[in-house]
Structures are given as C-alpha cells and as structure tokens.
N, C-alpha and C positions, 0 to 999 in steps of 0.2 A: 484253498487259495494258492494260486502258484507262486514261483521262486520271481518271475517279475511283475503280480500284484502285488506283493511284500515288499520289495524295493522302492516301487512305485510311490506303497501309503509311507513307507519310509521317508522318501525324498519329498511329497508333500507333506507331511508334517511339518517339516522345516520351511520347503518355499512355498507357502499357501498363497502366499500375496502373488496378483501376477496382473501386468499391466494392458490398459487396452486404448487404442486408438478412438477416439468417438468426433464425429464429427457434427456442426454447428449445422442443421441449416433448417429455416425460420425458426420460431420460438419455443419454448420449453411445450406448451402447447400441442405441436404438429407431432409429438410422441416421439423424437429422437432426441437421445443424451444429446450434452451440451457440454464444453468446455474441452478442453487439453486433454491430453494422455494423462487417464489416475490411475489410483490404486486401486483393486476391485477382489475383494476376500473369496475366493474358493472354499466350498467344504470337503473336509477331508475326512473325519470322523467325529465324533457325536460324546457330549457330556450331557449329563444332568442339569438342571438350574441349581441343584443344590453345591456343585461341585467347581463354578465358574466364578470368574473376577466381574463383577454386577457391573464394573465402572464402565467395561469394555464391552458391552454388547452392544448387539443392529439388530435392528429388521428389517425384512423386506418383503415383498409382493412378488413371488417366483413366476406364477405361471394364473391366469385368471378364463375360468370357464364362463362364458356368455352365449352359447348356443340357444337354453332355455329363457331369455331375458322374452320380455319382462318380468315372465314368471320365477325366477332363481338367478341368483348371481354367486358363484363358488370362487372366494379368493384362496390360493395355496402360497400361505407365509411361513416364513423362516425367522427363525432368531438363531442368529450367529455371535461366536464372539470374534475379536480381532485376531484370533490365531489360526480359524478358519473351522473352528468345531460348530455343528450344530446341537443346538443346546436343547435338550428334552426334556419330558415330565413337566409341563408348563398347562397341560390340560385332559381331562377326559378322554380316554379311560387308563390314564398313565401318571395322572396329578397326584399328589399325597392328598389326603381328606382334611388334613390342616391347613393345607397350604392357601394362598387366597387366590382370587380370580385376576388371571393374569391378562386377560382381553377385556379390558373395562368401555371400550365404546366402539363407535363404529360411523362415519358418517359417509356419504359423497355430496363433492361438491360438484353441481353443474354448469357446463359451460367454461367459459375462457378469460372475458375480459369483464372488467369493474363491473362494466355499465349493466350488463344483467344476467352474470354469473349469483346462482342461489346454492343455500345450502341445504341438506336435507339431514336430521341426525336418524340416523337407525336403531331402533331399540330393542328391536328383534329380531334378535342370531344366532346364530347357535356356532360353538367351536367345536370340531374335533379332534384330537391329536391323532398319526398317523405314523407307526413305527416301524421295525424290522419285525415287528411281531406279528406283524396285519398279512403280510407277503401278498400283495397286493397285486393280479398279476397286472405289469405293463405293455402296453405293445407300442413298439417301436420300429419305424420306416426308418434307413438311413438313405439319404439320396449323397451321392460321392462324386465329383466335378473331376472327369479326367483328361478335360480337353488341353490344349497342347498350353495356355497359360499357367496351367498349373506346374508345369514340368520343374521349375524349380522347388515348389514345395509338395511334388505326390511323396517323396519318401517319409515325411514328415507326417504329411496324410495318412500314408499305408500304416505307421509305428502307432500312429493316434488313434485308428479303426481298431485294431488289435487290440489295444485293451479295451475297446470300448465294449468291445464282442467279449473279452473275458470278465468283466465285471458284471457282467450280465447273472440274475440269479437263475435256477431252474423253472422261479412260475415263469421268467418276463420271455415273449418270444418277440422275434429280430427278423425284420426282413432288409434287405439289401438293393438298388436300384445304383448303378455306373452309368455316366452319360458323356458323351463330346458330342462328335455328330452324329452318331449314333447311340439307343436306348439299350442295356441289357438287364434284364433282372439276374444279380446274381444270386441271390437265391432266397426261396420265397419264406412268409414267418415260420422261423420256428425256434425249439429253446434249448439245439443242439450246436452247443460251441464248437465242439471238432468236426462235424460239418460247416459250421460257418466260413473260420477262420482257413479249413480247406479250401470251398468254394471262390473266398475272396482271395487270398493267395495265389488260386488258380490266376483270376482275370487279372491279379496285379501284375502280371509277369509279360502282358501283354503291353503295357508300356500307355503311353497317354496317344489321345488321339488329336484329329485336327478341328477346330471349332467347336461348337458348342451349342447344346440347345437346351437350355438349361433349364428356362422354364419348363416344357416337355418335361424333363428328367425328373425335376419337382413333382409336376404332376403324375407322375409314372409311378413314383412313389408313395405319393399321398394314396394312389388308387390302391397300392397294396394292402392298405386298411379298413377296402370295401367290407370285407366281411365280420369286422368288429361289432357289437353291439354300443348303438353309438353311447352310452353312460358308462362303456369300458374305459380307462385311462390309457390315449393313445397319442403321441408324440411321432414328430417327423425334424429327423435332426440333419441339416442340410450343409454338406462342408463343400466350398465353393469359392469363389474369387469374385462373382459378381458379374463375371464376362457373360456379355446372350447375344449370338448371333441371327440367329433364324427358327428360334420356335414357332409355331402355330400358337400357342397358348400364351395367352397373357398374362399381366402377372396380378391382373383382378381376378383372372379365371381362377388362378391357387388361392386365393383371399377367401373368394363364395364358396368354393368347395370344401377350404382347410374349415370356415366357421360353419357353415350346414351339417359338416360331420363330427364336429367336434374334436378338433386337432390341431394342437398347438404345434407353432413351428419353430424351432429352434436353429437358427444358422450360423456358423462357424465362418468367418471368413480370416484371410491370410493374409500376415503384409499389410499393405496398402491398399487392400481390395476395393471395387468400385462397391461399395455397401449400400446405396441408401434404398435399391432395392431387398437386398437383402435385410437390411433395419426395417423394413415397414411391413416386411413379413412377418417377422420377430412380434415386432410390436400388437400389430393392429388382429393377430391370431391370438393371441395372449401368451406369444411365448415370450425368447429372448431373442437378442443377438450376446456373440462374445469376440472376441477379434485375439488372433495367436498370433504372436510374432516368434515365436524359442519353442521346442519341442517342453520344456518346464512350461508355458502356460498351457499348450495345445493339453498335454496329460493333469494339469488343473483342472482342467475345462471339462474334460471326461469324466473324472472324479466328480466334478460337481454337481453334474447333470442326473449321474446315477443317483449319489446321495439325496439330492432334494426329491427323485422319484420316489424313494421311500422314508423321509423324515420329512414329515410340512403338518403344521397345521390347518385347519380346512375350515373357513369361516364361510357360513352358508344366510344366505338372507334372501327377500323381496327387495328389488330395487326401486326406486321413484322410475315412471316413465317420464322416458326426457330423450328427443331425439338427437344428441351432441354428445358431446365428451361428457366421460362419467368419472371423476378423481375417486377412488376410496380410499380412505383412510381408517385403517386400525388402529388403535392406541393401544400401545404392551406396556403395562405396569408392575413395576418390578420397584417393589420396597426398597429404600435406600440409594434410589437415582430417581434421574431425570425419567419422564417417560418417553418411549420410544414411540414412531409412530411407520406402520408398514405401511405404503402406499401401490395402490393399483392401479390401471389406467385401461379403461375400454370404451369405444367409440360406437354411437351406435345412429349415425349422421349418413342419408345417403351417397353426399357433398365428400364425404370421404374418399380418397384418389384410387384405395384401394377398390370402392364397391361397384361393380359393374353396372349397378339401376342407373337408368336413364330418363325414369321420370317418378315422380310422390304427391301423392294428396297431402294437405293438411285441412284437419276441422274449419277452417275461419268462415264463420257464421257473420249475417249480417239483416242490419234491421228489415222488416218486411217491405216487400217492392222497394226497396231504397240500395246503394252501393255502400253506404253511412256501415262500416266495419264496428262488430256487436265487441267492445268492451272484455267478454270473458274469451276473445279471442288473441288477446295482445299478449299472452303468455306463448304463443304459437310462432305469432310474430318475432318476438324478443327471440328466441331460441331459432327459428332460423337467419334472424340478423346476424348472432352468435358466431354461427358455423358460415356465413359467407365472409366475415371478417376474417375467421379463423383460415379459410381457402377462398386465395384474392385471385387467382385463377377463374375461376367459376362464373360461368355466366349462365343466366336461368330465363326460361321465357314462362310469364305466368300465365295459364288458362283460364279462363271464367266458363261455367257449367251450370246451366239452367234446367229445373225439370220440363216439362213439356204445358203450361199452365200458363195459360197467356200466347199470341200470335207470336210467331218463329221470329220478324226484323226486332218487335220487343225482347223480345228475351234475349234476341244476338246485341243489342245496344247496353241491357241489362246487366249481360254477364262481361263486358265490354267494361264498363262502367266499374266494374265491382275488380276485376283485373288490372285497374287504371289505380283503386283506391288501395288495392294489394301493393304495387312498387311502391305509391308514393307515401306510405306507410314502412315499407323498407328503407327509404332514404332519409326520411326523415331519421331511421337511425341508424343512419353513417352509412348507409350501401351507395354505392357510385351511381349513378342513374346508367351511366354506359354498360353496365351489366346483369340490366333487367329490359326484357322484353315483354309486350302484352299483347294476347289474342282472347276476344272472344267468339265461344263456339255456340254459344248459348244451350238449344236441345239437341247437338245435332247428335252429341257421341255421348249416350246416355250407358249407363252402368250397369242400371236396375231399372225394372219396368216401372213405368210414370202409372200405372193402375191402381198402385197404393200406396198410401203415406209414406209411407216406411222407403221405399223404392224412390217413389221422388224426394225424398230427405237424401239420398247416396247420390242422388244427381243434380243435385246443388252442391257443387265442391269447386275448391278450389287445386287447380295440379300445375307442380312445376316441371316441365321438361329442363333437364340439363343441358343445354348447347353447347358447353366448354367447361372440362373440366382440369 
C-alpha cells in the first residue's frame, strides 16, 4: 500500500460520514432518493460481528443483478456499522458454526400504490458471504467528463481518479474512456497501476475540452467490457456533471445495453450537478449514484466503491414474474436488537423512461367469440394500471389481434371490440381515458401461422404500442 493509501484509510477512519445532495422528484416509487442533504456512511474497513456495537448497525442493498430475471435475482448487501466498517462473518463460508442465521427472510413487494401492490414472501435463498479472501477478479470501465463544465472541479477529479487506480488489487483490471467533444480511450483493461496512472496523467495534462458528449462517452465505456464474460462482476463508474450536448446515443441506449450485458452503473456527480439523468442510471442498472461536494467525500466515495466490490453478501433467489417494480427486502437478524432490513429495487416495466421498447404484449384472454375480458386476466390488468399511475407521461394505444378463424370485417370489429373492453378496463382503475387509444387490426399482422392451434393461440393477443413516454 503506498504512503498516500495510508493517509487516505487514515483520514477516512475518522471522516467516514460524508454528505450528499439528493433531489425530490415524483415519489419514493420513481427510484430516486428523496429529501434534504443527509448523512450517508462510507466504508472504510471491515470488522467482524463479533467485534462490533450490535446497537449501531444498517444495512443495505449495494448493487442488484437482474439480467437473468425471471430466472435469478442476485442482491449484494452490506452490513455496516455507524462508523463506516463493514461488518463480516455473518454467513457462509466465513460464519462460526455456532453462530445463528443471520438472513432470516426474504420477500418482494410488487408494485407501487395501495390499490394493487402484492406481496410475495421468498423461502428459497441461498446467502453467500464474499471476502478479501475470494479475490474475486472485477472489471471496471471508468468513463471521466472533461468537457469545459467541469473545469472547476477536474482537479478534484484528477486527485479522486488516482486513487481510485491505486486501490485497485492485482486480480481487478481497469479500463479508462475521457470525453468532451471529443471520445479517447485512455487506455484499455488492464491490472497495471504504473501504466494506468501514466496513461491517465498523460491525457490530464491536456486540459478539459469544449462541450460534451457524454452519452457517447458512457457508452464508449460501457463497450470496453465487450469482452467480459457476461457472469464476470463488471461495473462502469461514471464521473460527470450531468451536462450532454450532442450525443448520438441516448440515454435508453446505455440502460439496454448496461442491462443486456450485465453492468451496473455507478455515477459520481459534482456540486450541483444536473443529476436526474445520472440518478436513473444509477438506479434503474442496479447500481448507485453518490454526489461530492469536498475532495473528503469525493475520496469516501472511492474508498467505498472498492470495499463493497469485495465485502457483500450475495443473496441469490427465483423472483415472482411481475412486469413493475420489484421492492426486496432482506431481514438481518442480529440477537439483542432490532432487526434490520436491506432493501433493493429493480424495475422490470416496459413503461420505464429508461427502456427503449416501443411496444409489449400482454396475455389478457377473453371469453370465446365475445370481448367479455376472462377474469384470470385482471392480474395483467392491475399491474399494468400499476406502472401507468406510476409513469403519468405515458400514453399507450391498445391493439386487438385476431387469428385468422372467421371473415376479416368480423374479426377487425372483434379485435375492435376486445381493444375497447382493454381501456375501459383500465379506467375503471384510475387510468385517464385521454391516455389510452384503440385500434383493431384483427388478422391482418399475424405472429405465428394461423395453421395451428398453438400459432393461432400467439395471434390472439392483446399489444400496447407506447405513443408518449
């Protein structure tokens, strides 16, 4: 460890606490913190459970894998105390054999509001703890904002890159992407610090540029993790202000691609930073956001990203299929307190602002020859009523889709009909009628060949195109 990693764990031990700006906008719900400037614990180094003040601990939800959903859901939680240690030997294969089970439950709740948010409890999970002993290797994109807003805080930047590059261990390799108006990689994975910190040194001397293309920059970075295998643990940590002038790429494009490949995004912004893009990358990837205002949180912030890459526990399950918001919740049970409870949050709605689909099928079945909507359908319905309350934006035009079984003006008044009893099936629970449209197509834009059951079962469907998102 060098002479300014020592100082560094030195000066966090003392200031772990460090402050973050978060800002309101709609509800707890829409996945971005809520309230004032708080307090927000960093980790800095690592105790035992047996060796901690039980009164003082948390938990939380770090970083949540959803790539494989429906099939797996991998939450990576933390137990911390208030002085900013993360706390270990709490599970398999690092637990004492006396000790008890410190994950006693598991559930998610689906959905948003009263009226038909469900819960679901989980009883089958497995935990694993995840130490300095696993050396696990990580791969890590850094994308680095050096357009000309940043010019007050690149020094800042440059001091916070630097360690970020020396805390690095020998398995983890690091690759590097600088952007304004122009993209450069400075230089591509690898798990050679005195190359790094060379490399990046070099370009920092070149000074910030003008504008910005930041999404581009994002995704310049994200791409340097093409060659990861995607069940590698692979993170893209994004220091920036929030400014985008003229990317090509949008900022759905980084959403699809960061969850297709498995990469959580983590963003740094500065100041006052224009964030809520930056927060919804954070979020809706399963990473974070953190917000630096002092060179003491910017080097918190470092510190804590590295530690939780290699101390988390790893709570693995089957999720309920639910196309909405998915709350988890772990329960941490620690004798002699309160229990604690880690919460996660993953969205898996197309209605989501991040996801670029533009249209979805859902099952909803309905009686034979009739528009009369079948009963084991209104589970379909309730959840996408759900997610339009939850995004008041949204306007949807619904399709009706008939197989080919019966003359074409029938089946276009049919699927017409069945289209009509779709909205008004949405309004009745609480959807605006001004933001539902209906067309029926009946056979005309078939899916599956009408030659067999099975084939005209897929072309009876009901699809929403999204019109306004």
């Amino acid at each position: 460890m060098t002479i300014r990693q020592l100082m560094l764990c030195s000066c966090l031990a003392v200031t772990a606490v460090g402050c973050r700006q978060s800002h309101t906008v709609g509800q707890i719900f829409d996945l971005r913190s809520e309230g004032e400037r708080t307090k927000e614990v960093r980790f800095t180094q690592t105790r035992s459970i047996d060796s901690v003040d039980i009164t003082n601990l948390d938990a939380d939800v770090w970083k949540v894998e959803h790539y494989k959903y429906p099939d797996s859901i991998k939450l990576f939680v933390r137990v911390l105390d208030s002085t900013g240690y993360v706390v270990t030997n709490m599970a398999q294969p690092y637990k004492r054999p006396d000790a008890p089970d410190y994950f006693t439950a598991l559930k998610e709740t689906l959905g948003t509001s009263r009226r038909f948010k469900k819960t679901a409890n989980i009883t089958d999970f497995t935990v694993r703890e995840y130490g300095e002993g696993d050396s696990i290797p990580t791969y890590i994109s850094l994308a680095i904002d050096y357009s000309g807003s940043m010019k007050g805080a690149v020094e800042m930047v440059a001091y916070g890159t630097e360690i970020f590059l020396e805390l690095g261990r020998p398995c983890d390799n690091i690759a590097m992407t600088a952007f304004h108006k122009d993209i450069t990689k400075v230089f591509p994975l690898t798990n050679d610090t005195e190359q790094m910190l060379r490399e990046y040194r070099a370009y920092h001397k070149r000074g910030v540029g003008l504008f910005t293309v930041a999404n581009d920059g994002i995704m310049a970075a994200l791409r340097e993790l093409d060659t990861v295998p995607i069940d590698r643990p692979k993170i893209c940590v994004v220091f920036a202000d929030g400014d985008e002038n003229s990317s090509r790429t949008k900022i759905g494009d980084i959403f699809e691609y960061a969850v297709k490949h498995n990469v959580s995004i983590y963003c740094v912004g500065f100041g006052y930073a224009n964030d809520e893009a930056l927060q919804n990358l954070s979020v809706y990837t399963g990473g974070k956001y953190y917000r630096a205002y002092s060179k003491a949180e910017l080097l918190a912030i470092m510190l804590d990203i590295h530690r939780s890459l290699r101390n988390f526990y790893l709570v693995s399950y089957k999720p309920p299929k639910y196309d909405g918001l998915h709350t988890a919740d772990v329960t941490v049970s620690v004798p002699g307190r309160d229990t604690m409870i880690a919460r996660g949050i993953y969205d898996k709605t197309p209605l989501n602002p991040m996801d670029v689909t533009d249209e979805f099928s859902k099952p909803i079945l309905f009686a034979y020859n009739s528009a009369e909507i079948d009963s084991t359908t209104f589970f379909h319905l309730d959840e996408l009523a759900d997610n339009l309350q939850r995004f008041e934006r949204v306007v949807l035009e619904v399709q009706g889709h008939t197989d080919s079984v019966g003359g074409e003006e029938y089946n276009k008044r049919l699927s017409l009909a069945r289209a009509e009893s779709v909205k008004t099936a949405l309004i009745l629970r609480g959807i605006d009628e001004s933001r539902l449209r209906v067309r029926g197509l009946g056979m005309s834009m078939p899916v599956a060949t009408n030659e067999t059951a099975e084939g005209r079962a897929r072309n009876r469907r009901t699809v929403f195109r999204i019109l306004r998102k």
